[in-house]
N, C-alpha and C positions, 0 to 999 in steps of 0.2 A: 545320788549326791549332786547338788545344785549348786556352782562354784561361781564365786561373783572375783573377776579380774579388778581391780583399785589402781588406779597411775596417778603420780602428782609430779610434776613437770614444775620445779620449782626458781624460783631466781640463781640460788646456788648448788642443789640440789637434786637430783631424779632418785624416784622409789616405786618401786611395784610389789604388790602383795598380791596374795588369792589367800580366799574364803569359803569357807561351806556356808551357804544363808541358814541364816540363824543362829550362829556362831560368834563368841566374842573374842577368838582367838584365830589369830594368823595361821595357814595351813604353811608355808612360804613366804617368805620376806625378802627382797633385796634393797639395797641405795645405793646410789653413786652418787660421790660429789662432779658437779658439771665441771668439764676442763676450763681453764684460762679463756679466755679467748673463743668461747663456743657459739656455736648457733647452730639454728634451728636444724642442720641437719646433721650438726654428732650429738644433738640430742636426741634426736629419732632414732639414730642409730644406738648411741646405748641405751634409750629404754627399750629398744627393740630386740637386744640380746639380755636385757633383766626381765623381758614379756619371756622368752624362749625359754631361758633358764627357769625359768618359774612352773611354767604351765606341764613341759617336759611332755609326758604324752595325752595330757587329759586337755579337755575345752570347757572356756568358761561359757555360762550363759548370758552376759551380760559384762559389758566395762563402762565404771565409772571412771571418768579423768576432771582431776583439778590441774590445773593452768594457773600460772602466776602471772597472769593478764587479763586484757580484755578480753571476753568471747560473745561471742554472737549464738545464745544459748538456742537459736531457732533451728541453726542451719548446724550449729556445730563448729563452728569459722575462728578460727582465735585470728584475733582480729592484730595484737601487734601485742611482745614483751618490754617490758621497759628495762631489762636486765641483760637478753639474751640476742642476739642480731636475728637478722633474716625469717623473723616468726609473721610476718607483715602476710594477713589473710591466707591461712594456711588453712586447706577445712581440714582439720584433724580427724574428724567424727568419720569423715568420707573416709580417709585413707587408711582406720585399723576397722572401717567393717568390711572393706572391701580387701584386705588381708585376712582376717580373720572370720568373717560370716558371721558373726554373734550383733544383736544394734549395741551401740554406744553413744553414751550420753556425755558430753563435755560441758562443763564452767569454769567460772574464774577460782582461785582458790579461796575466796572470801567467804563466796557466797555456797560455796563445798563445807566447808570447815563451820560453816554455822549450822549446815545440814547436819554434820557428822558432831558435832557438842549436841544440837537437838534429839539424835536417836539415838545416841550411845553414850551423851558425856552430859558436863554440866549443866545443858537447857533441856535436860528428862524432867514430864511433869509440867513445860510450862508452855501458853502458848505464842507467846510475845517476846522475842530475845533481839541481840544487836550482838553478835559476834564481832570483833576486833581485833586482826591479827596484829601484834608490832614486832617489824623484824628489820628484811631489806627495805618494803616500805611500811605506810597503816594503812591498812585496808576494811570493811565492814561488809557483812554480809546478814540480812533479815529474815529473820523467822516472825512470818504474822499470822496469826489465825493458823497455826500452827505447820503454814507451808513459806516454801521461798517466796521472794517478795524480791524483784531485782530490778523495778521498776519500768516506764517505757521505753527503753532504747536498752537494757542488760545493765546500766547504770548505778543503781542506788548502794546507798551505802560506801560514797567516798568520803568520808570522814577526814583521811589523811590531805584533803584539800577543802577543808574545812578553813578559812583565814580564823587566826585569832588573834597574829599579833601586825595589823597591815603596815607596819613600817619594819617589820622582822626582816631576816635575814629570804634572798627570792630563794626559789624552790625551782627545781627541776621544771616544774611546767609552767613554772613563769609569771606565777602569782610569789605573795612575799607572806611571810610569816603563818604558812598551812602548817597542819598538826605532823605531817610530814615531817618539812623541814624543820622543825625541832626536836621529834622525838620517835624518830625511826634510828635504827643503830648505824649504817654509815654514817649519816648527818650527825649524829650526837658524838662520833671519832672525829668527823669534820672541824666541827665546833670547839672541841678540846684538843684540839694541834692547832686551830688558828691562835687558840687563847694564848697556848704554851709557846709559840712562834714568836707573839706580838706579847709576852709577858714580860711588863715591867721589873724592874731587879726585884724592889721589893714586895711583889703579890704574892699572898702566899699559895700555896698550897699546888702541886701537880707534881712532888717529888715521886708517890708511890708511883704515879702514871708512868712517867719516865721508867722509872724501875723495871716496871713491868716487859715493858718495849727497849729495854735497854740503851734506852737515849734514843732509839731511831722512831720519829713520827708517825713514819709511814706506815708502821705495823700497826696504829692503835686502830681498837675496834669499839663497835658498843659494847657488847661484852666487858670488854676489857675494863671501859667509862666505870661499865657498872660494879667491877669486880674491886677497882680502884677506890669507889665511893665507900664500896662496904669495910674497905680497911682504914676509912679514915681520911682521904686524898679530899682536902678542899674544893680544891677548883674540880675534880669529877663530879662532887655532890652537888656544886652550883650547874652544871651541863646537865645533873639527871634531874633535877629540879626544877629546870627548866622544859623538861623533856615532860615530867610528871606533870605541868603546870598545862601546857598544851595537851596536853592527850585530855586532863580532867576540865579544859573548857569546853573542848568539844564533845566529851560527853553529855555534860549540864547541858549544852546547847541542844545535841540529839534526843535530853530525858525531857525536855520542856516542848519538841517539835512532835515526838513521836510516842512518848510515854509507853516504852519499854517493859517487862517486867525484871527483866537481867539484861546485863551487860556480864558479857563472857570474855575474858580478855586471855587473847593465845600469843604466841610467837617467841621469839631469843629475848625479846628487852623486859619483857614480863617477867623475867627470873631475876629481876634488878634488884629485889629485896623489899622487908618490910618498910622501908622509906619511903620508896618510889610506891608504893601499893599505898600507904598512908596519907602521901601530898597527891594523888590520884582520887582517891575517895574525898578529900578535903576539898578541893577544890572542886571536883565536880556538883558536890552538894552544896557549896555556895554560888555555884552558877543556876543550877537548877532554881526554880522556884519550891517553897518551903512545903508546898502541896502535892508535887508532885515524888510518886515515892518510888524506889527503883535499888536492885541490889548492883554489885561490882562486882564478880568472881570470878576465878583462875579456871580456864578450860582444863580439862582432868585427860584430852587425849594427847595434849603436848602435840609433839613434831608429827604426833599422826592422824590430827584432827582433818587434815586434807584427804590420804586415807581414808578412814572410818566413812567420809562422808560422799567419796567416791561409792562406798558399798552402799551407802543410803538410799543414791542417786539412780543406782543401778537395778537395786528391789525393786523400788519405785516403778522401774520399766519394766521388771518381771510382771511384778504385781498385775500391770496392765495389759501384759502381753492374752 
């Protein structure tokens, strides 16, 4: 029995599973949500006892890990979280082979989750994909020629800093109007409390919102934008519309640069409904040129596409061991 170890190290979330290769089913599964206020080392520390709990007395032969950052796929380095403190050049890869003896392989979770829709979920079958996570942030990751593709420096496929609208609202890294800052789910709660904050008497529409959050702001979420939209809530539909509107420029932009065969679209805001999936496809195809052709479809591993592609990553090192 040949057990492949799966870590994903997420913005809000840690998970580890084990596998038998060749298997499409979890042998063991854990999560934790990250605490308040964490870093880099009570994350290590609780995926260190979801590693323990998991494995119990057996060893795996190989760990994939997805990182919700940057990593330096050569050396194994996560380079720095955008969510998480103290993640700032940490070599991961170093620290659980020399705990555990088995090699391990680390990336960012983009460019994992497009591994893992490629060999297990919606890019089976094809050799050209652009995986898209939207959650805490947008992130993309490349299947070419039927391998990863993360460009010279671990880079490619940031999409969610893609400019589309340059007098937009600035963004985190300090450009203005990235696909990001419009239509990532913090940003899109951001958007609709500043709206509801600065709403005139008469505008209509953010009663359901309110509803939801019981008049307190602070609670809104993307989720919630989206859940708000699907009942009817105005002013949510014009946030996710806007959210839709950016996400589907910057794909037309990436189907005309790189001529794709799917776009695979994962993460929380993707559950946003037939709307947001509608003015997504619409607009993408009017930015696109008329010749170039390209699908839009829902990643089928959900919240464990990072998973899956941990195990992807990790055959891959069998294989060539």
């Amino acid at each position: 029995m040949t057990l492949i170890l799966a870590l994903d190290f997420g913005g809000t979330k840690l998970a580890a599973a084990l596998v038998n290769v060749g298997s499409r089913k979890w042998l063991r599964y854990e999560r934790h949500l990250s605490p308040v206020g964490a870093n880099a080392s009570t994350d290590l520390e609780i995926m260190r006892s979801l590693i323990y709990s998991l494995l119990q007395d057996t060893k795996p032969a190989a760990i994939g890990i997805s990182f919700g950052g940057p990593v330096d796929t050569s050396t194994g380095t996560v380079r720095l979280s955008h969510h998480v403190a103290g993640w700032e050049n940490i070599p991961l890869k170093a620290l659980l082979e020399e705990e555990f003896a088995v090699p391990v392989d680390v990336d960012n979770d983009a460019n994992i989750a497009a591994l893992g829709e490629h060999r297990f979920g919606a890019g089976q079958g094809y050799d050209s994909l652009f995986y898209i996570t939207v959650s805490t942030g947008v992130g993309g990751g490349w299947i070419l020629n039927g391998q990863p593709w993360r460009g010279a420096g671990g880079m490619a496929g940031e999409i969610g800093h893609i400019v589309v609208d340059p007098a937009g609202p600035l963004c985190l890294c300090g450009k203005r109007g990235c696909v990001e800052r419009l239509a990532s789910g913090p940003y899109m709660a951001q958007n609709a409390r500043e709206i509801l904050e600065n709403k005139p008497p008469r505008r209509q529409g953010g009663e359901i919102l309110r509803g939801l959050v019981g008049n307190n702001l602070t609670l809104l979420t993307g989720q919630l934008v989206s859940e708000a939209a699907a009942a009817g809530d105005d002013l949510a539909k014009e946030v996710l519309h806007k959210a839709a509107w950016a996400l589907g420029v910057g794909i037309g932009n990436v189907a005309n640069l790189m001529n794709p065969q799917r776009f695979v679209l994962g993460g929380g805001v993707t559950k946003a409904g037939e709307d947001f999936w509608r003015v997504v496809r619409q607009v993408a195809r009017e930015t696109a040129l008329p010749e170039v052709d390209f699908e839009i479809v829902p990643a089928v591993l959900g919240d464990d596409a990072p998973l899956w592609g941990g195990v992807a990553i990790a055959s891959m090192t069998i294989t060539n061991l």
